[in-house]
LOPA-69609 format. One record per residue: residue number from 1; residue in one letter; x, y, z of N, C-alpha, C, O in turn. Coordinates in nm, 3 decimals, decimal comma, padded with zeros to 5 digits. Example, Ala and Ser with C-alpha at 12.3 -4.5 7.8 and 13.67 -1.06 7.14 Angstrom:
2
+-----+--------+---------+---------+---------+---------+---------+---------+---------+---------+---------+---------+---------+---------+
| num | residu |    n_px |    n_py |    n_pz |   ca_px |   ca_py |   ca_pz |    c_px |    c_py |    c_pz |    o_px |    o_py |    o_pz |
+-----+--------+---------+---------+---------+---------+---------+---------+---------+---------+---------+---------+---------+---------+
|   1 |      a |  01,319 | -00,569 |  00,780 |  01,230 | -00,450 |  00,780 |  01,320 | -00,330 |  00,780 |  01,424 | -00,332 |  00,846 |
|   2 |      s |  01,285 | -00,225 |  00,708 |  01,367 | -00,106 |  00,714 |  01,290 |  00,003 |  00,787 |  01,341 |  00,114 |  00,804 |
+-----+--------+---------+---------+---------+---------+---------+---------+---------+---------+---------+---------+---------+---------+
# end
This chain:
80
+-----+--------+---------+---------+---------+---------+---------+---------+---------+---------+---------+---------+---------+---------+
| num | residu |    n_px |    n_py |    n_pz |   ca_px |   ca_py |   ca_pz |    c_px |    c_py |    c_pz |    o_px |    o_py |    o_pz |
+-----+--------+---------+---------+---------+---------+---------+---------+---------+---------+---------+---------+---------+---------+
|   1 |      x |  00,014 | -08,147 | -11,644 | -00,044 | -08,225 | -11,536 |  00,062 | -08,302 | -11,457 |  00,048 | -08,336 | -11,340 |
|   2 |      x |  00,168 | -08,326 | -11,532 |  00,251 | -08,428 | -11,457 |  00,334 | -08,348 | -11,369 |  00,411 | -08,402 | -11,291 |
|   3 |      x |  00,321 | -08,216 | -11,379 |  00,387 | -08,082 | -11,258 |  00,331 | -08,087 | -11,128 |  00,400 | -08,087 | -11,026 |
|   4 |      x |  00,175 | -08,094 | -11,132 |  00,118 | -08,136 | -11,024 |  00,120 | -08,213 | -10,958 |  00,109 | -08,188 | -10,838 |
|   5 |      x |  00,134 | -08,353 | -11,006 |  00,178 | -08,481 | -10,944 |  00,295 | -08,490 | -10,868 |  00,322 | -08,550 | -10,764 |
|   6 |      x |  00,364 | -08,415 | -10,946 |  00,558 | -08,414 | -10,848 |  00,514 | -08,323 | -10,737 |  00,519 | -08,357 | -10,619 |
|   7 |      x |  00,454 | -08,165 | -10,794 |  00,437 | -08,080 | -10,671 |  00,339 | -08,157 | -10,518 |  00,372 | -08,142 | -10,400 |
|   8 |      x |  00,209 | -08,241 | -10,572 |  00,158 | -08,282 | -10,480 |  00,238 | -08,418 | -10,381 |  00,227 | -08,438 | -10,260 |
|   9 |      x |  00,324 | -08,502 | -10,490 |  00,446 | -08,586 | -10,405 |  00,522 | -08,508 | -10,311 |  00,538 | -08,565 | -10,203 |
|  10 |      x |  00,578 | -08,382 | -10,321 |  00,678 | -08,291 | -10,318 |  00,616 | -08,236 | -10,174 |  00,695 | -08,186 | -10,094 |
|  11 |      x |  00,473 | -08,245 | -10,140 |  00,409 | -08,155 | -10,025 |  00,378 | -08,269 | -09,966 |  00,352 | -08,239 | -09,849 |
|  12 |      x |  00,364 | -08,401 | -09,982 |  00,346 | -08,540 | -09,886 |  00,536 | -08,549 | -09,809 |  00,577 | -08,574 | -09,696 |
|  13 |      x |  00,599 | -08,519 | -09,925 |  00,708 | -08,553 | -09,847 |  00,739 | -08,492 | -09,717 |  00,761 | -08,528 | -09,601 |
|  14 |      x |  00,728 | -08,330 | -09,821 |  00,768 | -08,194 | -09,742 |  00,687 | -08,220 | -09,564 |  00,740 | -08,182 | -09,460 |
|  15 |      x |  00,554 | -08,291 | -09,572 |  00,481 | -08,253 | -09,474 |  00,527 | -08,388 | -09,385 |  00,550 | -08,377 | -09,265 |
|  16 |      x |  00,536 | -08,499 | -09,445 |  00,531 | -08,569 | -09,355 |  00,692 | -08,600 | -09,297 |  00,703 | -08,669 | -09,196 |
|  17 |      x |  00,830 | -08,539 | -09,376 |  00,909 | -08,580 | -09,292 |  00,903 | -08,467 | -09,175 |  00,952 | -08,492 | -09,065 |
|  18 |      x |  00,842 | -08,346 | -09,202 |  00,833 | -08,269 | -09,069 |  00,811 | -08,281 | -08,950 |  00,850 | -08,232 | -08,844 |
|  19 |      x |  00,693 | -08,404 | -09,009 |  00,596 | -08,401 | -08,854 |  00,657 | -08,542 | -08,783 |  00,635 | -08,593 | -08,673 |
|  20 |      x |  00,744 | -08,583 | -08,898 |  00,811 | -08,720 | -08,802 |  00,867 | -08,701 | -08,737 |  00,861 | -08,764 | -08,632 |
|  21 |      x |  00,984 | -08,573 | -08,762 |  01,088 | -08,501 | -08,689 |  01,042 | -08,493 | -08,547 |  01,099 | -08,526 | -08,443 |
|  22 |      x |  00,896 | -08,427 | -08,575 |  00,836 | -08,298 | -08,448 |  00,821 | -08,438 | -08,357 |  00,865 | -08,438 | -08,242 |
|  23 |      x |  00,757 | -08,558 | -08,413 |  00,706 | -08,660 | -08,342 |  00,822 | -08,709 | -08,250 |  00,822 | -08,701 | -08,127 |
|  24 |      x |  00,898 | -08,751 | -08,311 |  00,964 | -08,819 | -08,211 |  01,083 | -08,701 | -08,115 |  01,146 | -08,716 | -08,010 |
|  25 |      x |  01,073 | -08,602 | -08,201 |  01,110 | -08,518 | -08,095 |  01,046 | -08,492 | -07,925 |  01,091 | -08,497 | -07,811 |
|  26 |      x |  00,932 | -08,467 | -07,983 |  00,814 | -08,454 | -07,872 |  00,832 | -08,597 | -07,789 |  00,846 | -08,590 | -07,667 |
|  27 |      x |  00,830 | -08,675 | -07,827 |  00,817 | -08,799 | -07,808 |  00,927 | -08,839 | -07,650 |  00,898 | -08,890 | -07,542 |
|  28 |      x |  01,046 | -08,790 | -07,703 |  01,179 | -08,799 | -07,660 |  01,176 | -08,679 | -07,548 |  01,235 | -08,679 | -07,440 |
|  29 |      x |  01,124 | -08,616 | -07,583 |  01,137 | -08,491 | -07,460 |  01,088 | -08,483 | -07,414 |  01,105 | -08,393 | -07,332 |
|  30 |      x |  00,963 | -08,566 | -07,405 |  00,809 | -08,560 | -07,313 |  00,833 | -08,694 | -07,228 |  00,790 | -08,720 | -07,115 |
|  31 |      x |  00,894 | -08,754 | -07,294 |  00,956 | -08,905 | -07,191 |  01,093 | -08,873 | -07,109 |  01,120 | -08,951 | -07,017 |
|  32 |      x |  01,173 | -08,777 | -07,131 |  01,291 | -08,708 | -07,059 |  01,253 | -08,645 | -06,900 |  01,299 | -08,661 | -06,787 |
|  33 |      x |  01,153 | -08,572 | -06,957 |  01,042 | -08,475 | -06,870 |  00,990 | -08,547 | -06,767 |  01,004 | -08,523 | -06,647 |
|  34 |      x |  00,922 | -08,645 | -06,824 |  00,867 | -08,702 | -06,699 |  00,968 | -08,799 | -06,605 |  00,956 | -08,834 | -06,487 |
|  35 |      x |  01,065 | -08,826 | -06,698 |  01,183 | -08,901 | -06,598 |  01,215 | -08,818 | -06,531 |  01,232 | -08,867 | -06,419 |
|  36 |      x |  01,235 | -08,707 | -06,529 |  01,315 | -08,603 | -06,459 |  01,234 | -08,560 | -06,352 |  01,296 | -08,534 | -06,249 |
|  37 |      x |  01,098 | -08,543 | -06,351 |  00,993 | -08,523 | -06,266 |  01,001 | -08,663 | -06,129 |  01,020 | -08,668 | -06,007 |
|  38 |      x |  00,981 | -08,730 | -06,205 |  00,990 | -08,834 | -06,108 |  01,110 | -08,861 | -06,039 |  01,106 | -08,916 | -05,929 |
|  39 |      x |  01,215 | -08,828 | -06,090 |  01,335 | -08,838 | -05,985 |  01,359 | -08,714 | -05,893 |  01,433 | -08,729 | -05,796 |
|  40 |      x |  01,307 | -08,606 | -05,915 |  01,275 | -08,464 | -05,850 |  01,192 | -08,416 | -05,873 |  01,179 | -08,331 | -05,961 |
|  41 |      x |  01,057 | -08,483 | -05,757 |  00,940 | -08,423 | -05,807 |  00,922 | -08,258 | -05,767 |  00,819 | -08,207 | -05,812 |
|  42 |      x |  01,004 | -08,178 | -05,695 |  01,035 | -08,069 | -05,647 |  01,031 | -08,003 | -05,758 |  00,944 | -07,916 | -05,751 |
|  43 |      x |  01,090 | -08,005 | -05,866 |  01,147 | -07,922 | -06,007 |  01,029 | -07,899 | -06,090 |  01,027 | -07,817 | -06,182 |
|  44 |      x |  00,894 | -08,003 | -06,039 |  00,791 | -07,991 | -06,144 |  00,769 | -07,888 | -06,228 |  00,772 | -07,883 | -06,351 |
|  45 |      x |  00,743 | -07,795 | -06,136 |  00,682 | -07,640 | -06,222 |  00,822 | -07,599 | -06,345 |  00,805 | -07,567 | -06,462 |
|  46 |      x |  00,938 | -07,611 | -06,282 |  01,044 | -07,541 | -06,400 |  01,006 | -07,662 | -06,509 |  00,940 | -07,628 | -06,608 |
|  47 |      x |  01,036 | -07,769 | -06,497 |  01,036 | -07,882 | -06,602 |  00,917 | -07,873 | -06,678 |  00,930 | -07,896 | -06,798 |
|  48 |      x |  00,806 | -07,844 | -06,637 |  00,687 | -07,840 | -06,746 |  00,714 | -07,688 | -06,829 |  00,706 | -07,681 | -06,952 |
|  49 |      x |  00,742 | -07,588 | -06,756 |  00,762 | -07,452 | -06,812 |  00,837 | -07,496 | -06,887 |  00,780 | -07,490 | -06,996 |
|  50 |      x |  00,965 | -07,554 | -06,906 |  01,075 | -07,619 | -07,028 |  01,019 | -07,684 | -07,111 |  01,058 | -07,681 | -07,228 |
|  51 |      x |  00,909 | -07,764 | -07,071 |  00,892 | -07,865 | -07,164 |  00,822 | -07,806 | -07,243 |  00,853 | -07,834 | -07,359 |
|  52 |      x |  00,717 | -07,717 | -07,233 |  00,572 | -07,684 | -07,312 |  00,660 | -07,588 | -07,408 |  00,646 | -07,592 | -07,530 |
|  53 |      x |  00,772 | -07,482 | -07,333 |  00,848 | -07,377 | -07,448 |  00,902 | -07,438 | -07,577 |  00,895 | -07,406 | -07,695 |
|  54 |      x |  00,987 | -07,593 | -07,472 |  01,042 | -07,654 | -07,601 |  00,973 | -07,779 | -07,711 |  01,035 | -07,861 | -07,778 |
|  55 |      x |  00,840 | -07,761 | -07,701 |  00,711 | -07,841 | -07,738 |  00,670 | -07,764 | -07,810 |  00,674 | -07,824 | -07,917 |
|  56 |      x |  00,620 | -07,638 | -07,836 |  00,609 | -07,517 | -07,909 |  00,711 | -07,503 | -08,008 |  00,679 | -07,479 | -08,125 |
|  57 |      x |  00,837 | -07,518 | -07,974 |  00,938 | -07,492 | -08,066 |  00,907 | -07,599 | -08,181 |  00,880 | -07,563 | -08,296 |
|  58 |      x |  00,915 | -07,769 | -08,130 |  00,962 | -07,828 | -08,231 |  00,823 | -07,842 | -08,317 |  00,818 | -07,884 | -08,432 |
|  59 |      x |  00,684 | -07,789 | -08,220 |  00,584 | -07,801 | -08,300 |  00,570 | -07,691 | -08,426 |  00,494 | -07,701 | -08,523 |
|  60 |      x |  00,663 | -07,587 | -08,397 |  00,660 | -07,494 | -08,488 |  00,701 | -07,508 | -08,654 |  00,662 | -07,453 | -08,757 |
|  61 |      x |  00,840 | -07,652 | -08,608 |  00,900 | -07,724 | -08,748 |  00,715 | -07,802 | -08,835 |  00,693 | -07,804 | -08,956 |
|  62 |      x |  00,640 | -07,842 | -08,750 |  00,553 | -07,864 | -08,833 |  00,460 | -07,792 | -08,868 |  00,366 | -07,857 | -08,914 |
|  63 |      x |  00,439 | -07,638 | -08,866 |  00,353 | -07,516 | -08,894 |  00,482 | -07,520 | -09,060 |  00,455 | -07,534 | -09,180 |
|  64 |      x |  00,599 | -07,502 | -08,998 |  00,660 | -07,460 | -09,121 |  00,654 | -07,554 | -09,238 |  00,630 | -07,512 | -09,351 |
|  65 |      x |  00,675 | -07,678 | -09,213 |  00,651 | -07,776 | -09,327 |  00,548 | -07,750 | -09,386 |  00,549 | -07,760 | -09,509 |
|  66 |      x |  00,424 | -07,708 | -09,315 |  00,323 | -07,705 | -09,376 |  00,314 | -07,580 | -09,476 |  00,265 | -07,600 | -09,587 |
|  67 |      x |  00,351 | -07,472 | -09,447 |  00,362 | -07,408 | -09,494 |  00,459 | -07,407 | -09,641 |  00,403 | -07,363 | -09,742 |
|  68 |      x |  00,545 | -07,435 | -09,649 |  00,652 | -07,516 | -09,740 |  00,532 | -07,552 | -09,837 |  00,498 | -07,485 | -09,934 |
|  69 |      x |  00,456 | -07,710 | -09,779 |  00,465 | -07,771 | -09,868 |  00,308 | -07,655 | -09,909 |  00,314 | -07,648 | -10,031 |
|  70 |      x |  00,219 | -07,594 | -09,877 |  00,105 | -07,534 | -09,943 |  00,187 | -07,450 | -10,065 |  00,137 | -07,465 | -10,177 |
|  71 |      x |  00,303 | -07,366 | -10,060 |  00,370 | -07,305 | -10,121 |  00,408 | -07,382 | -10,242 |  00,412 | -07,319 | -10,348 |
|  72 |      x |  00,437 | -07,507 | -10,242 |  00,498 | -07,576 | -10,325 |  00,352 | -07,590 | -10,375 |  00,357 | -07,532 | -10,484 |
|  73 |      x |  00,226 | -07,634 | -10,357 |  00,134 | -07,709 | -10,396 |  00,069 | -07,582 | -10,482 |  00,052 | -07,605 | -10,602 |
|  74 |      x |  00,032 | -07,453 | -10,436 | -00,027 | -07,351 | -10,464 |  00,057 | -07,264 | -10,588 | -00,002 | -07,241 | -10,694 |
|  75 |      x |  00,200 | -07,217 | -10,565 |  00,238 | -07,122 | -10,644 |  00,307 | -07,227 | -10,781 |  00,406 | -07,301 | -10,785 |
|  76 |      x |  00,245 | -07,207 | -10,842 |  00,297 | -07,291 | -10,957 |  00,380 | -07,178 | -11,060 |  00,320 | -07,096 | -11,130 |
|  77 |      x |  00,541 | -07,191 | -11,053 |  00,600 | -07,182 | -11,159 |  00,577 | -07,227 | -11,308 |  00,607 | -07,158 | -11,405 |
|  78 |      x |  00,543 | -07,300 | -11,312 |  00,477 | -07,398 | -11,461 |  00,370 | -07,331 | -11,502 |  00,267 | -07,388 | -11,467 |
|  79 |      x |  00,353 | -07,239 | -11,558 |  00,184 | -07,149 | -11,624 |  00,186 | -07,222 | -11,782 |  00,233 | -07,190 | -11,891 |
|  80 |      x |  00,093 | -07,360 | -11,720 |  00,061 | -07,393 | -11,860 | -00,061 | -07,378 | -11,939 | -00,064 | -07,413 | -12,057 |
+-----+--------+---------+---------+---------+---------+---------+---------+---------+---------+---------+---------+---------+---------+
# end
């Protein structure tokens, strides 16, 4: 039992430093974006096409964490 406890610590970590990453990534590039818009509102269309590709990307680091941590939570090495 005490395998589970580390594995289920092990998938809080796994998941949540991911999505902190993704967060303030997003965060940072979605506030870049709109600075950049507003100083050339001309560029709009390329700058959102950039932004949403590279919004996808870092959202993808939190598909993978998740995935990570179900792996960690589900396949148990330990057959007790």
């Amino acid at each position: 039992m005490f395998y589970y406890g580390l594995a289920a610590l092990g998938c809080s970590i796994a998941i949540g430093l991911g999505a902190l990453g993704a967060g303030i990534g997003q965060g940072i590039s979605t506030s870049k974006a709109c600075e950049g818009i507003a100083r050339n509102p001309a560029t709009a269309g390329k700058v959102t096409t950039t932004l949403i590709i590279g919004l996808a990307m870092m959202e993808s680091l939190t598909i993978y964490a998740l995935v990570v941590a179900l792996i960690i939570l589900f396949v148990n090495p330990f057959k007790i």
